[in-house]
C-alpha positions in Angstrom: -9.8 3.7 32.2 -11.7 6.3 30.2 -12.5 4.5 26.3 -10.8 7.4 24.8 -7.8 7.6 26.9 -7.5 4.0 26.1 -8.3 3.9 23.0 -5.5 7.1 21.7 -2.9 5.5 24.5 -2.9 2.0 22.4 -2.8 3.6 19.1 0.1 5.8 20.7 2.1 3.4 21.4 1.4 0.6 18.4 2.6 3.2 16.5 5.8 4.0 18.4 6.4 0.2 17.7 6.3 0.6 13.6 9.0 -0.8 12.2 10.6 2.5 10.7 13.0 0.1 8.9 10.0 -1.6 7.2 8.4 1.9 6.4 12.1 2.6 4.8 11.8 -0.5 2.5 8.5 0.3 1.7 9.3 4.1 0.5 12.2 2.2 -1.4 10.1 -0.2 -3.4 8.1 3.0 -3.8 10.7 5.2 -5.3 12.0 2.0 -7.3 8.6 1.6 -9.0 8.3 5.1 -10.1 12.1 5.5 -11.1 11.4 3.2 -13.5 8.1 3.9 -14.6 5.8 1.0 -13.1 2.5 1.2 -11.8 1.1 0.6 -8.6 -1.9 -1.3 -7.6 -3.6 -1.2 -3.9 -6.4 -3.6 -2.6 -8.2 -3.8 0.7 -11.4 -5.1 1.6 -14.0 -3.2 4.0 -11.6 -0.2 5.7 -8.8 -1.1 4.3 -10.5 -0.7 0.8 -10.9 2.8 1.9 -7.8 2.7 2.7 -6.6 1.5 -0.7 -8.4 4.1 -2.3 -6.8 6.8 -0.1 -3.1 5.3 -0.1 -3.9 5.6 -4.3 -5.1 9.1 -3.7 -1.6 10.1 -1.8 0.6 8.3 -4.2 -0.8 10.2 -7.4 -1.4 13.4 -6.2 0.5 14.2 -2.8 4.0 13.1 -4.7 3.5 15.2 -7.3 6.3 17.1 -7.9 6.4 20.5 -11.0 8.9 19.0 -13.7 9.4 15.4 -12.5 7.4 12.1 -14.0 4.3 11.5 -11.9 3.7 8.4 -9.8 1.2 6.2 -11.1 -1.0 4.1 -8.5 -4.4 2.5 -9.3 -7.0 1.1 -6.6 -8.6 -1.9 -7.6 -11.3 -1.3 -4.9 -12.6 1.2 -6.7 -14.1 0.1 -9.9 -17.2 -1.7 -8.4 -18.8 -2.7 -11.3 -15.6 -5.1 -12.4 -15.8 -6.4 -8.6 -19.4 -7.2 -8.1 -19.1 -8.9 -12.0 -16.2 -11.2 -10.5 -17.7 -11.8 -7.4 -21.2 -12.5 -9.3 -19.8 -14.6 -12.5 -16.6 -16.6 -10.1 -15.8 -15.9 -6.6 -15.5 -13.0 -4.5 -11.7 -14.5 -3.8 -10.9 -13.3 -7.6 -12.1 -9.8 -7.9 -8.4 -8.4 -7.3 -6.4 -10.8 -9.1 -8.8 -10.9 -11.9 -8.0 -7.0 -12.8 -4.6 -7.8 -12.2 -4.5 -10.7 -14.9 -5.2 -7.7 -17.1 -3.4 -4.7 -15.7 -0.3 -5.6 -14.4 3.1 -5.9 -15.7 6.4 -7.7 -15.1 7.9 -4.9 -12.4 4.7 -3.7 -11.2 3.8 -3.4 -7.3 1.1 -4.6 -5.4 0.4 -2.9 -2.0 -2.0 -5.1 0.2 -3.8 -4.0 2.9 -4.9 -6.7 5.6 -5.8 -6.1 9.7 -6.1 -10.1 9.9 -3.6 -11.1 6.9 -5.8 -13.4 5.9 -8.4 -12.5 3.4 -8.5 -14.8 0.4 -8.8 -12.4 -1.9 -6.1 -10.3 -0.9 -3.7 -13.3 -1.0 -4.8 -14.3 -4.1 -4.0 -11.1 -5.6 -0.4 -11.1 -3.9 -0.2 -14.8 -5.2 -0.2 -13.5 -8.0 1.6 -9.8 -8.4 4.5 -11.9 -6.8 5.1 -14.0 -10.2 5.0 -10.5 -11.9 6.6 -7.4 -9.4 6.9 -7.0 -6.1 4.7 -7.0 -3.2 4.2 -5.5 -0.3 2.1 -6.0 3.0 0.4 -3.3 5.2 -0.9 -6.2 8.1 -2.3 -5.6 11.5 -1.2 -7.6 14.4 0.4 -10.7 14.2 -0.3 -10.4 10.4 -1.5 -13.5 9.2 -0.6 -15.3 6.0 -0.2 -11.7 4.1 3.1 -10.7 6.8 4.2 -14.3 4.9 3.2 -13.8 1.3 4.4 -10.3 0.7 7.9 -10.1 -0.2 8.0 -6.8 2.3 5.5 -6.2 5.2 5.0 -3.6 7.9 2.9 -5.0 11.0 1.3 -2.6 12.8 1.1 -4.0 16.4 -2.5 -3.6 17.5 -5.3 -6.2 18.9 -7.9 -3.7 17.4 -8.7 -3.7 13.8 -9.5 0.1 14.1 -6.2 0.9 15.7 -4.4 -1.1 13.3 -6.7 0.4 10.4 -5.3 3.8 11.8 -1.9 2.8 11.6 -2.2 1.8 7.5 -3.8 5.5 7.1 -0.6 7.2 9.1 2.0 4.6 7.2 0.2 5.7 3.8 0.9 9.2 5.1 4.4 8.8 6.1 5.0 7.1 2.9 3.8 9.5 0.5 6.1 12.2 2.6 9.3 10.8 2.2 8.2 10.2 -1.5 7.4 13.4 -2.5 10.8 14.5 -0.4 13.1 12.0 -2.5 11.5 12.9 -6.1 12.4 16.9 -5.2 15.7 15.6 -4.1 15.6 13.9 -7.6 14.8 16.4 -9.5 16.9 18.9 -7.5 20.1 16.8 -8.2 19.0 16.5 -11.9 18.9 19.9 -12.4 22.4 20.4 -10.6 24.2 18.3 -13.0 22.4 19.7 -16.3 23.8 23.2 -14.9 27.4 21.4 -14.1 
């Protein structure tokens, strides 16, 4: 078979197989955190730090809806200084937990993005935002220790770390959709009542 054909069949199909009930909860925890005015924090190493940092792109700016509070998300892959100082001064297993020693508080969320579940850091970090908020997962296939540590978890059900790195980008997509849709509805209903 042709690589591409291959390639864009698999991905098809893992991502036919997304739980859409796990992509529910997800967009739930989501709407819970910013109801309440929590923050958001995203980690990832190698891809999925780029996907971190454009999951916390989406969350700020794509939900942003004229008259309602704004989401608040913060990438902790992006402030490379603070990283390479953990890595340098402790371990390379603290530089997202260590931030989140200072950042986080009780109520928070912590999105973690994994294709093996099983980065050290990453766990750590979810070690962690579990004692303060709620986490969540984003795993590739089967999901490793992460699908176990997060409180919530969607697998995307792929052998290949690209196809499951594709499937994060298109959760982080369909997540940010149905956000932005429930904080209109929000605000819609707000403004219905004050007008009652």
């Amino acid at each position: 078979m042709d690589p591409i054909e291959k390639y864009l069949s698999e991905i098809e199909q893992a991502i036919r197989e997304i739980s859409r009930r796990d992509v529910t909860t997800v967009v739930d925890t989501l709407e819970a955190c910013w109801a309440a005015g929590h923050t958001t924090f995203v980690v990832g190493n190698g891809g999925s730090a780029s996907t971190a940092s454009h999951m916390m792109n989406d969350l700020n700016k794509f939900t942003v809806v004229p008259g309602a509070r704004r989401f608040r998300a913060i990438a902790l892959t992006d402030n490379v200084p603070l990283i390479s100082a953990w890595g340098n001064d402790a371990s390379y297993d603290d530089v997202f937990v260590e931030p989140l020693r200072n950042l986080m508080n009780d109520g928070d969320v912590l999105i973690a993005i994994s294709g093996s579940g099983n980065s050290p850091n990453v766990l750590r970090a979810v070690e962690y935002a579990n004692t303060k908020g709620t986490t969540i997962g984003l795993c590739g296939f089967p999901g490793g220790k992460l699908a176990i540590a997060a409180k919530h978890r969607v697998i995307v059900p792929a052998m290949s770390i690209g196809q499951q790195e594709d499937g994060h980008l298109i959760i982080n997509h369909a997540v940010a959709t149905a956000l932005r849709a429930r904080i209109e509805a929000q605000l819609l209903a707000a403004s219905t009542q004050a007008f009652a």
